[in-house]
Each structure stands twice: as structure tokens, then as C-alpha cells.
MARVEXBA-42872 format. One record per residue (C-alpha): residue number from 1; residue in one letter; chain; x, y, z. Coordinates in pm, 1 decimal, always signed. Each point is the difference from the previous one (the first is absolute). Layout:
<rec><n>NUM</n><res>A</res><chain>A</chain><X>X</X><Y>Y</Y><Z>Z</Z></rec>
...
END
This chain:
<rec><n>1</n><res>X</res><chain>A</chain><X>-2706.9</X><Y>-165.3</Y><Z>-5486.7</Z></rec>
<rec><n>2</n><res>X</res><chain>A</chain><X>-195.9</X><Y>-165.8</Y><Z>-273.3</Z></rec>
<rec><n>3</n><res>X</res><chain>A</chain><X>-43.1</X><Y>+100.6</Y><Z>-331.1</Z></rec>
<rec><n>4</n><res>X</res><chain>A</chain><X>-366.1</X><Y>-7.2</Y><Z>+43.6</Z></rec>
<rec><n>5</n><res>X</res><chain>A</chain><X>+22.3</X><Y>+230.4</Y><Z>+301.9</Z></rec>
<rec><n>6</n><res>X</res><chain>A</chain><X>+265.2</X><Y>+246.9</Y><Z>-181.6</Z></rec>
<rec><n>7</n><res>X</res><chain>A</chain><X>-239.0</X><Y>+38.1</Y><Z>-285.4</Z></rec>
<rec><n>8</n><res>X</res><chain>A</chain><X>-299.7</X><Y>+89.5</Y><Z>+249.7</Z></rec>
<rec><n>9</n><res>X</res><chain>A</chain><X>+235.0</X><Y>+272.3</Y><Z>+161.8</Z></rec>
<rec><n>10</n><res>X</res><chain>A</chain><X>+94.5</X><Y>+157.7</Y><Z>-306.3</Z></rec>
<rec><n>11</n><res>X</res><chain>A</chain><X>-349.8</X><Y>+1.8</Y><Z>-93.1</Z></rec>
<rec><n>12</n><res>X</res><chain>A</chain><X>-115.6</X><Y>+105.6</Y><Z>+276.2</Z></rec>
<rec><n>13</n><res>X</res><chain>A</chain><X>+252.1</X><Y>+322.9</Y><Z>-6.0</Z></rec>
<rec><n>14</n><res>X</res><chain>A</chain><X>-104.4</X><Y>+50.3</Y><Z>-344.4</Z></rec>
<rec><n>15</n><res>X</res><chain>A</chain><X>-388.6</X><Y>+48.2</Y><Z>+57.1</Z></rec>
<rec><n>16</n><res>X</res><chain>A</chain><X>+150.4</X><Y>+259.3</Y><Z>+337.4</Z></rec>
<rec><n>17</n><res>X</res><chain>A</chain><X>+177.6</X><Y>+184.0</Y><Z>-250.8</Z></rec>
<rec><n>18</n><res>X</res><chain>A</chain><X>-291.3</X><Y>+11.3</Y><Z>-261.0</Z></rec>
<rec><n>19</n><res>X</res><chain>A</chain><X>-247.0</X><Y>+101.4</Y><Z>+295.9</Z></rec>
<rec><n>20</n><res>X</res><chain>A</chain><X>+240.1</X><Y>+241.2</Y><Z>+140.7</Z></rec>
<rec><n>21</n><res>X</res><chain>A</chain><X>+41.6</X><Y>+182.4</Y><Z>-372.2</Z></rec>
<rec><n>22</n><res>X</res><chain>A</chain><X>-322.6</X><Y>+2.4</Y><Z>-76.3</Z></rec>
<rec><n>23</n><res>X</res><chain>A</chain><X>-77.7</X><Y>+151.6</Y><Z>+357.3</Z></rec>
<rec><n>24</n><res>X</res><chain>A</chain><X>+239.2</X><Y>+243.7</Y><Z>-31.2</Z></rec>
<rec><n>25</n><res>X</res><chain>A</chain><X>-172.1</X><Y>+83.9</Y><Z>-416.3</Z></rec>
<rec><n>26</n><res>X</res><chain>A</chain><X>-295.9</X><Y>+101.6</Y><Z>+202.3</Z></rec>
<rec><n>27</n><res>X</res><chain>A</chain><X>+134.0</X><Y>+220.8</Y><Z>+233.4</Z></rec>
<rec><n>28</n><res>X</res><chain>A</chain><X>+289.7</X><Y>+127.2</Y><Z>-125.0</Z></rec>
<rec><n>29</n><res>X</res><chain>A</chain><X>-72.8</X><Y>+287.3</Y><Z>-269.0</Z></rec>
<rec><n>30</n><res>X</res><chain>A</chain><X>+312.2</X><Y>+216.6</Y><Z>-221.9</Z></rec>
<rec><n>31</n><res>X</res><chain>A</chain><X>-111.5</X><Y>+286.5</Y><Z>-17.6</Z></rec>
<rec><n>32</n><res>X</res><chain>A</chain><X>+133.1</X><Y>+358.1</Y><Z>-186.6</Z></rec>
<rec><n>33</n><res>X</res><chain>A</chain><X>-52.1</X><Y>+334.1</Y><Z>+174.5</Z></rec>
<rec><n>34</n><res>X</res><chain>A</chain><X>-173.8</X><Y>+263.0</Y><Z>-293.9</Z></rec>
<rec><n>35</n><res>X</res><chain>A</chain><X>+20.1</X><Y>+341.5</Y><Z>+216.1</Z></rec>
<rec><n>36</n><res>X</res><chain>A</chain><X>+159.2</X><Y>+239.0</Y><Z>+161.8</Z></rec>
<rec><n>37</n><res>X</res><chain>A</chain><X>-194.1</X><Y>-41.5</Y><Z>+345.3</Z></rec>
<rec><n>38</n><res>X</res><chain>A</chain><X>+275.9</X><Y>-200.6</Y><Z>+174.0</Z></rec>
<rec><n>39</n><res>X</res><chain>A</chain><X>+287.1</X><Y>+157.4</Y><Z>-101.1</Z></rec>
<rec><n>40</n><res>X</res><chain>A</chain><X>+273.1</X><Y>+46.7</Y><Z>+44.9</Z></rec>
<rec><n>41</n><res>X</res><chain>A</chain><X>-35.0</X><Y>-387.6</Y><Z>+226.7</Z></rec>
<rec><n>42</n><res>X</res><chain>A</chain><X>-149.9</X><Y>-165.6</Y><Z>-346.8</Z></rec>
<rec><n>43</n><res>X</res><chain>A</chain><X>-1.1</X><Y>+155.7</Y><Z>-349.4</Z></rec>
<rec><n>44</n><res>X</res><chain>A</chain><X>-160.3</X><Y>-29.3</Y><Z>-272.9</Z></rec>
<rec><n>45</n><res>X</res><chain>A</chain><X>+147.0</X><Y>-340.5</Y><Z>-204.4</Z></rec>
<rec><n>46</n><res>X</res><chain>A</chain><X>+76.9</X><Y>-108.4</Y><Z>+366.9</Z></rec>
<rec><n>47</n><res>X</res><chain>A</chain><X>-124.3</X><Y>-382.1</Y><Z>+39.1</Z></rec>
<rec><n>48</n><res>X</res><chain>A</chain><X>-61.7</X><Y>-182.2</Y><Z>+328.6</Z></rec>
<rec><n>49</n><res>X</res><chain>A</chain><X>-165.4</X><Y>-310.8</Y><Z>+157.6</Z></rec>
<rec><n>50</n><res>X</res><chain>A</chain><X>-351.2</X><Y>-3.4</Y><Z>+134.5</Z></rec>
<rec><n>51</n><res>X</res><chain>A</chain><X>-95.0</X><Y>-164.4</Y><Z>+219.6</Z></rec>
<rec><n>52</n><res>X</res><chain>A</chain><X>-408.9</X><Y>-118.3</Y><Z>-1.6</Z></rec>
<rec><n>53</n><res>X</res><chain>A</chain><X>-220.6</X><Y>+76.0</Y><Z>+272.6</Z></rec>
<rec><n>54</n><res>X</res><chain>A</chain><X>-7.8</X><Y>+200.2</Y><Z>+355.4</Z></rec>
<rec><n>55</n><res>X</res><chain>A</chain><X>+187.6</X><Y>-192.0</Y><Z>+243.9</Z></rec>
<rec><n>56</n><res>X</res><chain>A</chain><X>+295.8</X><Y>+209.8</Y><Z>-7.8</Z></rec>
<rec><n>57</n><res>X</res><chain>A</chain><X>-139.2</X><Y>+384.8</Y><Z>+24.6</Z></rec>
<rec><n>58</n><res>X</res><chain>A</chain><X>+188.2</X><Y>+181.8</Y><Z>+243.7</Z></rec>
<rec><n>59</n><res>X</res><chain>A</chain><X>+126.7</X><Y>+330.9</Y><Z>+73.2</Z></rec>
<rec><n>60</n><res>X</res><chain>A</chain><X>+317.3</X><Y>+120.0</Y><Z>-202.1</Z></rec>
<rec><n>61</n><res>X</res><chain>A</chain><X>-53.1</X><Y>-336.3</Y><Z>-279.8</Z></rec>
<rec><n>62</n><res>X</res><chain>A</chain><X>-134.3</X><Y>+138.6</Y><Z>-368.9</Z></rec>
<rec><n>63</n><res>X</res><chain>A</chain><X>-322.7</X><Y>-151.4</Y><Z>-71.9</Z></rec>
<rec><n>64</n><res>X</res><chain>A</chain><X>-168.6</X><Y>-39.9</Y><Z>-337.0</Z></rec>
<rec><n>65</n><res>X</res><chain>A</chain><X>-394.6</X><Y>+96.4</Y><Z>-28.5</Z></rec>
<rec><n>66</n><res>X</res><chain>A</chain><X>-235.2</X><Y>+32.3</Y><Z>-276.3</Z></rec>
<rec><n>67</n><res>X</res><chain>A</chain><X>+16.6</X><Y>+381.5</Y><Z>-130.9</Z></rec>
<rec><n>68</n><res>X</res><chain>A</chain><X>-291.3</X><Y>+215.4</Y><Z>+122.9</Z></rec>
<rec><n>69</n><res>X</res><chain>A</chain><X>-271.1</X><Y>+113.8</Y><Z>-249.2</Z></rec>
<rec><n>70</n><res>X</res><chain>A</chain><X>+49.5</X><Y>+324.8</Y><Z>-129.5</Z></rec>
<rec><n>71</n><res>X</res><chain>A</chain><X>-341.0</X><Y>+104.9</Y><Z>+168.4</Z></rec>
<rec><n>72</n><res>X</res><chain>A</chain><X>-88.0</X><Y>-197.0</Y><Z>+326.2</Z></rec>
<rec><n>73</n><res>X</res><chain>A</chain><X>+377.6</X><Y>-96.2</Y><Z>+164.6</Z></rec>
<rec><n>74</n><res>X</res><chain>A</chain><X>+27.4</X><Y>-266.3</Y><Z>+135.5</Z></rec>
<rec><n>75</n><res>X</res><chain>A</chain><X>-401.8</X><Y>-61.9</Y><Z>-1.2</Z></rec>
<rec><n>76</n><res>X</res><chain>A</chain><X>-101.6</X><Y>-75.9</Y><Z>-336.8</Z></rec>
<rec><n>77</n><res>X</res><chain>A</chain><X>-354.5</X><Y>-53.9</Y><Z>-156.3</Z></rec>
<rec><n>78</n><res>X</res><chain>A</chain><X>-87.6</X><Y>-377.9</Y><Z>-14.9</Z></rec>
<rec><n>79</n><res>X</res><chain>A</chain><X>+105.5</X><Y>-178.7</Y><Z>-317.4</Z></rec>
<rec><n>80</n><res>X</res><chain>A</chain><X>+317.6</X><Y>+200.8</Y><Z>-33.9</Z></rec>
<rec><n>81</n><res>X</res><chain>A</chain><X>+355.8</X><Y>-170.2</Y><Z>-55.1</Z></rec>
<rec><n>82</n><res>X</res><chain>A</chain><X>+301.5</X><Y>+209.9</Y><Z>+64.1</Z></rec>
<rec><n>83</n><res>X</res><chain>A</chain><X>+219.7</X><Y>+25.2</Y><Z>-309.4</Z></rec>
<rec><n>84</n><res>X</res><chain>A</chain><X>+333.8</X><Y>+6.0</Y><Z>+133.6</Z></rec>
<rec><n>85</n><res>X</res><chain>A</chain><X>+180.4</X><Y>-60.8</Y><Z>+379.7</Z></rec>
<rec><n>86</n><res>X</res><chain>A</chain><X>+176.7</X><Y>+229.4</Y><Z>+181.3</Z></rec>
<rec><n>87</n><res>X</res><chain>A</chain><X>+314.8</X><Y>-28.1</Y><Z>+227.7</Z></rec>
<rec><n>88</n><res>X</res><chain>A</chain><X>-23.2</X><Y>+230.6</Y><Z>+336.9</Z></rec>
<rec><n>89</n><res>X</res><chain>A</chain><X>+177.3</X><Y>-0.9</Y><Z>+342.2</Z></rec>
<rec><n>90</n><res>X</res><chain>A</chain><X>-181.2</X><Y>-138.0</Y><Z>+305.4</Z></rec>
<rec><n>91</n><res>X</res><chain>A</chain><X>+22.4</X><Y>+262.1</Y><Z>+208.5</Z></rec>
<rec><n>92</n><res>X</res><chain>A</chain><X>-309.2</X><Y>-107.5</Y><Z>+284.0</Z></rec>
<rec><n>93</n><res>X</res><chain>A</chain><X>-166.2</X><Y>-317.6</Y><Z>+2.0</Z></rec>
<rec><n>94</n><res>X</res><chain>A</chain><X>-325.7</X><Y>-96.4</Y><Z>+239.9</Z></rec>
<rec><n>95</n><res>X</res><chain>A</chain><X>+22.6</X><Y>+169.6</Y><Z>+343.9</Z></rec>
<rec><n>96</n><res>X</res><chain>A</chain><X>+282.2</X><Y>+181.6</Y><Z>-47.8</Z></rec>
<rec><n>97</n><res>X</res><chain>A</chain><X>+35.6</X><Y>+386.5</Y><Z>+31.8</Z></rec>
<rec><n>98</n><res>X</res><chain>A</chain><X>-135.1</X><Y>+179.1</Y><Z>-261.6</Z></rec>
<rec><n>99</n><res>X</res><chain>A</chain><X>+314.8</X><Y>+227.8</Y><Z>-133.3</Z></rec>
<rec><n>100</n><res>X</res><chain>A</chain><X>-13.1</X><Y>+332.3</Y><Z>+33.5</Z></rec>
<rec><n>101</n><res>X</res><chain>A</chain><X>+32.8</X><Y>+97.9</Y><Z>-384.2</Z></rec>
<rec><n>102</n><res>X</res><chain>A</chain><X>-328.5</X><Y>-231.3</Y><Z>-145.0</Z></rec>
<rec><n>103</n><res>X</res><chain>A</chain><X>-254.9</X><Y>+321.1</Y><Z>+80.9</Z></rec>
<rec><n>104</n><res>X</res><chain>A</chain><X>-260.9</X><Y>-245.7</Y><Z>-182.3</Z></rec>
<rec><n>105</n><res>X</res><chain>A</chain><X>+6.8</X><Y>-288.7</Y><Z>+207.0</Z></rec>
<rec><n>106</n><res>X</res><chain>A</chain><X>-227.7</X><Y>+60.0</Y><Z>+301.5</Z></rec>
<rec><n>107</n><res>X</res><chain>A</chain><X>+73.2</X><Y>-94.9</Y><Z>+358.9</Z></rec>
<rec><n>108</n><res>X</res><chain>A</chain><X>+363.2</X><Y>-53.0</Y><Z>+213.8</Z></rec>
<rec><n>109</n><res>X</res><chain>A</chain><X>+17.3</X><Y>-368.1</Y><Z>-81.6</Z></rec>
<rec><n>110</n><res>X</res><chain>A</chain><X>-45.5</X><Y>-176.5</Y><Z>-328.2</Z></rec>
<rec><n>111</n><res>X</res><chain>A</chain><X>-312.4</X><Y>-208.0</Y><Z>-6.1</Z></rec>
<rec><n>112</n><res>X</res><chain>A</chain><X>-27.1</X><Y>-387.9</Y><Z>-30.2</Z></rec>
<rec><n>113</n><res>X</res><chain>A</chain><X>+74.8</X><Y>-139.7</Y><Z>-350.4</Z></rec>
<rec><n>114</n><res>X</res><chain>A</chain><X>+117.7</X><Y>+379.8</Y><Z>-124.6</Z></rec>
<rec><n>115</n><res>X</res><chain>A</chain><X>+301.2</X><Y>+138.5</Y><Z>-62.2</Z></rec>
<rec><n>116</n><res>X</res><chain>A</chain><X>+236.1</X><Y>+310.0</Y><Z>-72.8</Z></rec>
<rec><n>117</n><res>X</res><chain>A</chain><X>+238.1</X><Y>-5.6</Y><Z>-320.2</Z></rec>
<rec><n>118</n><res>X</res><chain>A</chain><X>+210.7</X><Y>+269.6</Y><Z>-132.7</Z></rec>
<rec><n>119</n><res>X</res><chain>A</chain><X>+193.1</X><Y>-12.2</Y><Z>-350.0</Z></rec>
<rec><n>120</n><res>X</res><chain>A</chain><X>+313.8</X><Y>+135.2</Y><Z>+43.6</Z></rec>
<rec><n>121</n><res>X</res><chain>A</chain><X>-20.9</X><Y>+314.9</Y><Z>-209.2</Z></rec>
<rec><n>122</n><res>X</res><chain>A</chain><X>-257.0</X><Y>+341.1</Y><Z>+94.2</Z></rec>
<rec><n>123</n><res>X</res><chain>A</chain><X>-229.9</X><Y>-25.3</Y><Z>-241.0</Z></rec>
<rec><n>124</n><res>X</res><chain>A</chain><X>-39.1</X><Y>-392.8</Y><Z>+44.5</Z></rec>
<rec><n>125</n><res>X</res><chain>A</chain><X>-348.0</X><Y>-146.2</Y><Z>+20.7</Z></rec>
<rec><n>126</n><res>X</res><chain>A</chain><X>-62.2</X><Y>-108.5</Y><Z>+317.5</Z></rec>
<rec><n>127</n><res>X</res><chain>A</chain><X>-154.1</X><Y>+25.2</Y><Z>+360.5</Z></rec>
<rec><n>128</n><res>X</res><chain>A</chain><X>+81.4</X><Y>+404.3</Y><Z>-7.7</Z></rec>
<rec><n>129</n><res>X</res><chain>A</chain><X>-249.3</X><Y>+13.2</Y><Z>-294.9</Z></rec>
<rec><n>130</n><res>X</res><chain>A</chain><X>-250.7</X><Y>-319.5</Y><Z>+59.9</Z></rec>
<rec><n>131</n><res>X</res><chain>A</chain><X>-39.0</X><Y>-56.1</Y><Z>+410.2</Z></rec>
<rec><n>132</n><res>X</res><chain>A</chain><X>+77.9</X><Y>-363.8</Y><Z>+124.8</Z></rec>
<rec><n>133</n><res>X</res><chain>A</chain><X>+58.8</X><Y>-267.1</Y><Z>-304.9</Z></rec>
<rec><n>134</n><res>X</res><chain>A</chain><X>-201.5</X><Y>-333.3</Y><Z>+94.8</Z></rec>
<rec><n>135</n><res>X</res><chain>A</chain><X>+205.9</X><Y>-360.3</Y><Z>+58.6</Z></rec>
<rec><n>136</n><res>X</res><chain>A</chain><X>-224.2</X><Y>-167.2</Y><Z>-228.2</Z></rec>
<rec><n>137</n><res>X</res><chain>A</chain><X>+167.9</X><Y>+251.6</Y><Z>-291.0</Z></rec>
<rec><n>138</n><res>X</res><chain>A</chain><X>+367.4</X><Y>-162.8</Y><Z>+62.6</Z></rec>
<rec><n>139</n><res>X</res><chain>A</chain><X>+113.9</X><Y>-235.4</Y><Z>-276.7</Z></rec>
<rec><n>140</n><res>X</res><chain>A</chain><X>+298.2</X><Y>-57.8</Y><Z>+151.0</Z></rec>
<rec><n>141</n><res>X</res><chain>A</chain><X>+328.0</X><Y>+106.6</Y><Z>+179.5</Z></rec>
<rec><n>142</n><res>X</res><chain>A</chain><X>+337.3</X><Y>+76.8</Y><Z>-151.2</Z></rec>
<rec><n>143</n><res>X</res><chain>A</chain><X>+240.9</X><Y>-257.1</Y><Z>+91.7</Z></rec>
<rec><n>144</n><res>X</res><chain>A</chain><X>+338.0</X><Y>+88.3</Y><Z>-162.6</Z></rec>
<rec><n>145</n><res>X</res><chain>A</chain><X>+116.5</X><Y>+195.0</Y><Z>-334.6</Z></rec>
<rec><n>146</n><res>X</res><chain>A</chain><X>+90.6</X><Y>-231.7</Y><Z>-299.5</Z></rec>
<rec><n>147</n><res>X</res><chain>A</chain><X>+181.9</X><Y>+259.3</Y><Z>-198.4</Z></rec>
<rec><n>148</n><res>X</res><chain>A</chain><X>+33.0</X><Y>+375.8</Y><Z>-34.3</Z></rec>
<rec><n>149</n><res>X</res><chain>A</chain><X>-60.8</X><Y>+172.7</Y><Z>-325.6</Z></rec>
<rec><n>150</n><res>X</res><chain>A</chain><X>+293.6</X><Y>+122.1</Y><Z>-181.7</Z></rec>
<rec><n>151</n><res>X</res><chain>A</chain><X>+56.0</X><Y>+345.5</Y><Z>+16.9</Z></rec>
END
């Protein structure tokens, strides 16, 4: 192998690796849990990884969505910007059975692009309270736990 060749490998790998990190800068979000809502799965001080985006929503994963407005749920006025995100379960997504304990979301199967979360604790905000929380509210989806806060 020539040098000339060697030196267009390398660089080649090089501009991979800078794509590939500045992919993953994008889509890949730290994030550290603020409430109570999750616990005791993630507490407060608790950080994670994000992931961006929608692809991975599933029954059983945590999903982040933008918080609800204190008003309308998950159907706020036009021109309003959530302030914070929250962290839920996925506990129905599109065309799945509606469970038995989310009295506000209507029919026996979860519409298209809707779905059912549920925080972890009873008072949690979340489909008990506001009915079916649209996709197009999903930030992202949990992908694993960076570190646990110290007790």
C-alpha cells in the first residue's frame, strides 16, 4: 500500500468518525430527570440518554414528550411552547387495546398517531388525567441511564 493511498484511508476514517459524532450530537440528548413522576424507575438527579425522534416508540420503552399545558393537555392554543419535557411509560401505541385503567381515552383500541403513557407514581400526569397523548408531542425515547443520583 502506498503512502498516498494510506493517507486517503485515514482520511477517509477521519471525516466517518467526524460525521458519525456529529450525527450522534443531534440525536443523542443527556438529559436529568426533575420529578417524582417516574419513581422509584428514575429519580430526581437521575440522568439518561435521549434519544431524538419517534422511530423507536413502543410498548413497555419510556418515551420523552413535551409537558402538557396546564390548561388544554396535550392540545394547546396555537403559539404555545411547552416549558419543560416529561418522561412517561408507553403503555399503548396506535391500534393497540386501549387499557382498561385510562377511563379518558375513548374507544377499545388506541387511534392512529396516539398513544397511552403512564408515570409510574398515582398522582402522575398522564393518560388517566389527559385522554390519548399525540405522536407528534414525543421528543424522544429513553435509551439507557447514564448515572443514578446519589442518595
Amino acid at each position: 500500500m502506498t503512502a498516498a493511498v494510506l493517507l486517503a484511508a485515514v482520511g477517509l476514517a477521519v471525516l466517518a468518525l467526524a460525521l458519525a459524532l456529529a450525527l450522534a450530537r443531534t440525536r443523542l440528548v443527556a438529559v436529568t430527570v426533575r420529578g417524582y413522576s417516574m419513581a422509584p424507575t428514575l429519580m430526581p438527579g437521575d440522568r439518561f440518554l435521549m434519544l431524538r425522534g419517534r422511530r423507536r416508540i413502543a410498548t413497555g420503552r419510556m418515551a420523552v414528550v413535551a409537558a402538557p399545558h396546564p390548561e388544554h393537555g396535550w392540545h394547546p392554543p396555537a403559539g404555545t411552547e411547552p416549558t419543560s419535557w416529561y418522561v412517561k411509560h408507553v403503555a399503548a401505541v396506535a391500534g393497540e387495546p386501549v387499557p382498561d385503567w385510562a377511563h379518558r381515552c375513548t374507544g377499545t383500541r388506541v387511534p392512529s398517531r396516539m398513544l397511552v403513557l403512564l408515570g409510574e407514581r398515582p398522582g402522575s400526569l398522564d393518560s388517566k388525567q389527559l385522554g390519548y397523548c399525540p405522536e407528534d408531542k414525543v421528543v424522544g425515547t429513553v435509551l439507557i441511564r447514564l448515572r443514578t443520583a446519589a442518595p
